[in-house]
C-alpha positions in Angstrom: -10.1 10.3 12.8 -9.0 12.8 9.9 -10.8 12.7 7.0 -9.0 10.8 3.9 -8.1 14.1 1.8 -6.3 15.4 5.0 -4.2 11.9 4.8 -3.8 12.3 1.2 -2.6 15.6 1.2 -0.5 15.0 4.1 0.9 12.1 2.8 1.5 13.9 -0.8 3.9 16.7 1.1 6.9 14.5 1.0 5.6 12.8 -2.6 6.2 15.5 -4.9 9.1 14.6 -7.0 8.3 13.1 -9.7 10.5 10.1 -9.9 9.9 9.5 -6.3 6.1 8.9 -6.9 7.1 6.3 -9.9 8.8 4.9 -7.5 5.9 4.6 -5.4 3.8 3.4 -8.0 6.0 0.5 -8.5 7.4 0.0 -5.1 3.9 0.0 -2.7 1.9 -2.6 -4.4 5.0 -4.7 -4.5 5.6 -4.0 -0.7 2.2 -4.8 -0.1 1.9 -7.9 -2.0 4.9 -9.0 -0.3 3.2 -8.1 3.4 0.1 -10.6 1.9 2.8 -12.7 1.3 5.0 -12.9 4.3 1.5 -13.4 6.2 0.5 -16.1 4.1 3.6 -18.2 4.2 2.6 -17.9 8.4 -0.4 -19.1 7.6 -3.3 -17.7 5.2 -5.5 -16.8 8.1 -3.3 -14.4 9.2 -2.9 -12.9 5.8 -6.7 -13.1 5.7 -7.0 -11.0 9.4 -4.4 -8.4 8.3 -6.9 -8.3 5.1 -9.7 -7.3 7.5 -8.4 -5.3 9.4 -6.9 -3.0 7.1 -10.6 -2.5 5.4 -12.1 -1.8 8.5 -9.4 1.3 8.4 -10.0 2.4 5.0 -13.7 1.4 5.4 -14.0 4.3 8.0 -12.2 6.7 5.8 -14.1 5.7 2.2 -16.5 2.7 1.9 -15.4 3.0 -2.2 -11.7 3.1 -1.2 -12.3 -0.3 1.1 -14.3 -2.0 -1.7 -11.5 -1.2 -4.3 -8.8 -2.4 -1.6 -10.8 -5.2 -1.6 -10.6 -6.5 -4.6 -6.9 -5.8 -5.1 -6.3 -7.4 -1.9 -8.3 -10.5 -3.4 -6.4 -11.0 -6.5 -3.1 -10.4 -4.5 -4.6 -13.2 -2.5 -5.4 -15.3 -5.4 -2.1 -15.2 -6.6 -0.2 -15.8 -3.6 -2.5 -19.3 -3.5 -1.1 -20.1 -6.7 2.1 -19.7 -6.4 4.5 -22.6 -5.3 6.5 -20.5 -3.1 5.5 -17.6 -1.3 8.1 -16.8 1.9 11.5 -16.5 0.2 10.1 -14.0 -3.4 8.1 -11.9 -0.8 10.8 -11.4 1.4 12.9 -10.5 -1.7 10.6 -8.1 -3.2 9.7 -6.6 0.4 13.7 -5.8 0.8 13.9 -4.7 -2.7 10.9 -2.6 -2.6 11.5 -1.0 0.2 15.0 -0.3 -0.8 13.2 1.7 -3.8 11.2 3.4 -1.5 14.2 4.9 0.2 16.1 5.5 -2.8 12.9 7.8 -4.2 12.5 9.4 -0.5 16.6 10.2 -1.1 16.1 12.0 -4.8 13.0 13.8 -3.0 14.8 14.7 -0.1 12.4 14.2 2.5 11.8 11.3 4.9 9.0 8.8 4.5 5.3 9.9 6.0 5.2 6.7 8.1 8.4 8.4 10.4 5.8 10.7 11.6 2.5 8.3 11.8 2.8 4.4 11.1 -0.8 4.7 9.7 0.7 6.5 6.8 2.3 2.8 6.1 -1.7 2.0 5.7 -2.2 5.3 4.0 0.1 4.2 0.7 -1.8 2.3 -1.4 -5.2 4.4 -0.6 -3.2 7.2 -2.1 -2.3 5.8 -5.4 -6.5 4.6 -5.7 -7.1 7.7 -4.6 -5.0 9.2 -7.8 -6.9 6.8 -9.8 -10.2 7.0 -8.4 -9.5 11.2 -9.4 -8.2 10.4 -12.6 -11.4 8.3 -13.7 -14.0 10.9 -12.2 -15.2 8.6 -9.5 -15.5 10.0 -6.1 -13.9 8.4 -2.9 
């Protein structure tokens, strides 16, 4: 498995316009939110298991990463719970989102990382902690 600066800087090569990667920074915690979402109007195990899964992923590439995925993935949980309807707004904000997402690839003119790899659609939101966890001195 490649080490979590190669997927960084591989998924940075077609992130380097700047509004592209505001884009992202609005666009991939919606579009996972929405995911959680989708999931959990199946059923909340499912949203749980997809949860799970995806820390065992960024667990193997940064214990710190998984732990801070963790707890965003728990409030994103803890909102979905409250909310008193979860299918239809998640399905609107994944379509919206995603629409964003190709609108920012557009202005950058290149395609989307997950064309090449679909773990790059994992790979996302690790990036943006990762610009966080570098912009607050902590290692990942």
């Amino acid at each position: 498995m490649k080490p979590i600066d190669q997927w960084f800087d591989e998924y940075g090569e077609s992130h380097q316009n700047r509004l592209n990667k505001l884009v992202h920074w609005v666009c991939v915690p919606l579009i996972t939110f929405s995911v959680l979402g989708i999931l959990w109007a199946i059923h909340p195990g499912v949203a749980f298991l997809a949860v799970g899964t995806s820390l065992m992923f960024y667990a193997m590439l940064s214990w710190r990463i998984a732990a801070a995925m963790l707890g965003l993935a728990a409030i994103m949980l803890l909102i979905l719970d409250a909310m008193p309807s979860v299918f239809w707004p998640s399905v609107i904000i994944f379509v919206l989102a995603w629409i964003g997402q190709f609108i920012g690839h557009q202005v950058e003119g290149k395609k989307p990382s997950f064309f090449k790899d679909l773990q790059f659609l994992l790979i996302g939101p690790i990036w943006l902690l990762g610009f966080v966890f570098r912009t607050i001195g902590l290692r990942y």
